[in-house]
N, C-alpha and C positions, 0 to 999 in steps of 0.2 A: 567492460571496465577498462579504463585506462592503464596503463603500466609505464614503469620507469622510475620510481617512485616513490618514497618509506621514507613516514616519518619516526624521527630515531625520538618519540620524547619519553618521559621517567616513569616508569611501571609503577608508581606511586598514585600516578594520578587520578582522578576516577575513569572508569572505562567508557562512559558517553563523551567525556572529555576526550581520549584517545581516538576512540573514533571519530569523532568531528576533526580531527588534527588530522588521522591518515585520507579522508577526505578531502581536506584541503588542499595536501601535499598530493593526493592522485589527482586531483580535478581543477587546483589551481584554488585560492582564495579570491572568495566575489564576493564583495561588501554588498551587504543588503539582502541576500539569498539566501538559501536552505541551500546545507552542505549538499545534500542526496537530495534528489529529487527536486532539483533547481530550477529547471522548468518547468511553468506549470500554466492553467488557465482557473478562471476561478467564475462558479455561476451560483445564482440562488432558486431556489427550487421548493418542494415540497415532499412530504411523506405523510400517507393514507395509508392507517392500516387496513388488515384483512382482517374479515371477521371472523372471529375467533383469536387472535393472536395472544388476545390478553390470556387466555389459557396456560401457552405456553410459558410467559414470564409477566410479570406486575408492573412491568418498565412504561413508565408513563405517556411514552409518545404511544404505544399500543394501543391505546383506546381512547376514545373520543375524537374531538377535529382534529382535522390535517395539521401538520409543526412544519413552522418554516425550518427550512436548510440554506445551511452556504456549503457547498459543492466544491472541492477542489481537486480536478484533474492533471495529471504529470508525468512526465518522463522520467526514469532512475536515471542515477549519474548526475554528476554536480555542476555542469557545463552550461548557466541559463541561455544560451543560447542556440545550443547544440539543433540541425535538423531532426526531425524523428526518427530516422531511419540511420543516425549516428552510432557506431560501434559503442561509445561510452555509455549508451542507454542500455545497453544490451535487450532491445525493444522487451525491457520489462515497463507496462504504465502504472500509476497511481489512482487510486478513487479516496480521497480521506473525505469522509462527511462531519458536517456539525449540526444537530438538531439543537432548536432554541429554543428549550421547555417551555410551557406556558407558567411555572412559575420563577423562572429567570435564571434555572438550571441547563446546563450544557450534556450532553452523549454524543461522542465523538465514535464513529467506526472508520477506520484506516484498509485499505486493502490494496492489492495489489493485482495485475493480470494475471502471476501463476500461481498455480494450484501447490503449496508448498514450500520450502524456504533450501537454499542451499545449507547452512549450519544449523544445530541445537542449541547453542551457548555463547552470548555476547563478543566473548574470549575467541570462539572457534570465528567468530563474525570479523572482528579488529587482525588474527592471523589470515583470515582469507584476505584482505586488502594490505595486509604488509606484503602477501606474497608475492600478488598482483604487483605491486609495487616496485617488488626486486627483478620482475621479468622482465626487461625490457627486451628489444630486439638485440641487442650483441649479450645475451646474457648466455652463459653457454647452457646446455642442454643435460639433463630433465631442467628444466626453471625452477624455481620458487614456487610457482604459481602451480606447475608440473606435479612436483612432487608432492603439495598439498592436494590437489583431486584424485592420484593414487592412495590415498590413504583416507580421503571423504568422499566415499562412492554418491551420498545424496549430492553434493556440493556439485561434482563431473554432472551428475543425470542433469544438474538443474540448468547450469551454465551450455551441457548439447543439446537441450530439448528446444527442435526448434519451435518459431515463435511469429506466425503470419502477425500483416501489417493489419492493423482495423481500418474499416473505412473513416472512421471518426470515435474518438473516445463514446460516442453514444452506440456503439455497436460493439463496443468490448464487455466481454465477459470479466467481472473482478475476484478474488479470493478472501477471505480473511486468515492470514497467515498464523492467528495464535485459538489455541479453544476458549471458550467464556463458558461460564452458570450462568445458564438460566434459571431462575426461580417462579412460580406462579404466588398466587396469594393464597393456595394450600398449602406452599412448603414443598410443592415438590421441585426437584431440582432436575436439570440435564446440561448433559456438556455439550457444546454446538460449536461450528466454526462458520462463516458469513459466506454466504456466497452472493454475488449478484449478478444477477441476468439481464441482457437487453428484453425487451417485453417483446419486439420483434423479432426477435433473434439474432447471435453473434453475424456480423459480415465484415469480411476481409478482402484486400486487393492482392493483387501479387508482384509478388516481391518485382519484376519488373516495373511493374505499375507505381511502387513504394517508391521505386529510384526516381522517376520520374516527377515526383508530386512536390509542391512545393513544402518549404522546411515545418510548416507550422499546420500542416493539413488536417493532424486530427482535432483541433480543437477551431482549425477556420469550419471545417466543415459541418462540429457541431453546431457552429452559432449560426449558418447557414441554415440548418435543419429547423431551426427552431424560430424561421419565420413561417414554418406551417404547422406549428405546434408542438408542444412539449416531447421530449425525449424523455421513455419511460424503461425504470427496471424493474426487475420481483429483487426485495429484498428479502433473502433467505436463510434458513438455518439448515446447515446438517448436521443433523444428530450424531453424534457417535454411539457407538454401540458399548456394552461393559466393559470388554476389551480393549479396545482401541486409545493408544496414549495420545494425551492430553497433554502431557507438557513437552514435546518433541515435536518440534513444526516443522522437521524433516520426514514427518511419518505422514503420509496422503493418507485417506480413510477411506474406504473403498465406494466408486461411485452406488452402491448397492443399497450404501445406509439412506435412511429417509430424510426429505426435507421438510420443512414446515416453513411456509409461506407469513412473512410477518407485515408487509406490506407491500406499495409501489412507491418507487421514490418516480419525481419527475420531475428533470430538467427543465427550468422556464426560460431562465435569461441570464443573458452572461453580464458577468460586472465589470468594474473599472479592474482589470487584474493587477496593475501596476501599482492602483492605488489601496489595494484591499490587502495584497496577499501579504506583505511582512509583514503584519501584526495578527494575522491568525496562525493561531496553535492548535494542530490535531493531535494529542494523545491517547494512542490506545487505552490507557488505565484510567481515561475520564467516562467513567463510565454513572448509571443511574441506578436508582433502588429495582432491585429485579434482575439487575447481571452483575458477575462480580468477574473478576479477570481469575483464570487457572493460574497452575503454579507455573507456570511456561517460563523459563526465566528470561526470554527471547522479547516479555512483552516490558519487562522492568526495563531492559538493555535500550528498548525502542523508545522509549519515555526517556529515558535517560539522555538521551543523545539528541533525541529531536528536542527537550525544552535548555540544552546547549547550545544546540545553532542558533534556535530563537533569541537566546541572552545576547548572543552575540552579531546576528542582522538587525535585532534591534535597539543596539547602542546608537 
């Protein structure tokens, strides 16, 4: 994350709106772009489910033909230009997908590369980049930014854990940071959160290797890849267990709980990025009959603020 920074605007205002404001003021206003996650590439693809899926929820892309997708991959941090291997990314990447129902209906899943989120609450979200913002280098000692990860042990864990280079956004591992219901067509229900997997498996370079590579490498070397054919993931669910909270995307669920395989997504072909990406919107709470969003209040905040930026790159 960038620092040096805060914006002072009225505690009045809505909180997606504050946030897109202390994102501008950390990362600079770019007409045209998404506050967070500003750089991005964008491909169209496909998703097959696995058989059996519809079991687990009613959700319409589960059964029957393949549903087109638009794919859109990204770097955190609000810099569209930034290299990958850029401190303001804090090499967290993006996956947001859009499936385009067959009856002219949207399901949007959004994830991210970690497993877990630094804050619980919008609030705790908008003070971590005020903090950041007040730290700059002559800021004396503990920071802003300091004294908030003494008192958010998730926030510290999430911002030290380190974070190898992928060799290409089609070789990263992605998360889904909030829980969802699932529903089947008997009414039964489960909480799950998204994971997705390269079908290959995750590969990474090292970090010397990352220095070296040019600024745009994970998403040139996707569209590289994908002249000897599609780039494949498992899309996943892990279950949570009776225990395990659901509405605190600080709380990881231990890799023990089960998955359940809901399809393969695959990467076919990249698009015009320049010319696609400011008019699409990923919202977590666009969801379909068959999931319903938890009380996570992390996933309102996310909506909130991402169809903010939109209002406003696309004036």
């Amino acid at each position: 994350m960038a620092a040096g920074a805060t914006y002072a605007g009225a505690e009045d205002e809505p909180l997606g709106v504050r946030l897109v404001n202390q994102m501008n003021t950390l990362y600079g206003q770019h007409p045209g772009v998404r506050a967070n996650h500003a750089k991005g590439a964008v491909f169209e693809g496909t998703f097959t489910p696995a058989q059996g899926a519809d079991t687990f929820s009613s959700a319409a892309f589960l059964k029957g033909a393949p549903t087109p997708l638009v794919i859109r991959f990204s770097n955190a941090g609000g810099v569209p230009d930034a290299p990958d291997t850029h401190p303001s990314t804090d090499r967290i990447r993006g996956m947001a997908i859009k499936f385009r129902l067959s009856d002219g209906s949207e399901q949007d899943i959004v994830c991210i590369s970690a497993n877990g989120f630094p804050v619980a609450t919008g609030e705790d979200f908008l003070a971590l980049l005020q903090a950041v913002g007040a730290s700059g280098p002559d800021v004396p000692k503990p920071t802003p930014v300091e004294k908030f990860l003494s008192t958010h042990p998730a926030a510290s864990a999430f911002v030290t854990t380190p974070r190898p280079v992928a060799v290409s956004y089609g070789t990263q591992p992605f998360f889904g940071v909030n829980a969802f219901k699932f529903t089947n067509a008997q009414g039964t229900s489960k909480f799950g959160r998204y994971r997705i997997v390269p079908e290959s498996g995750p590969a990474y370079v090292s970090d010397e290797e990352a220095a070296k590579r040019p600024p745009n490498a994970l998403a040139d070397n996707l569209r590289a890849s994908l002249e000897t054919g599609p780039a494949k993931f498992h899309l996943l669910v892990q279950v949570a267990a009776a225990d395990d909270p659901t509405t605190d995307a600080t709380k990881v669920w231990p890799d023990s709980r089960p998955t359940v395989e809901l399809g393969e997504i695959a990467v076919i072909k990249a698009l015009d990025t320049k010319k696609v990406e400011k008019e699409l919107l990923f919202l977590p709470t666009n969801v379909t009959t068959g999931i319903d969003a938890s009380d996570d209040p992390i996933i309102n905040t996310r909506t909130e603020a991402y169809a903010e930026s939109f209002g406003r790159r696309t004036k």
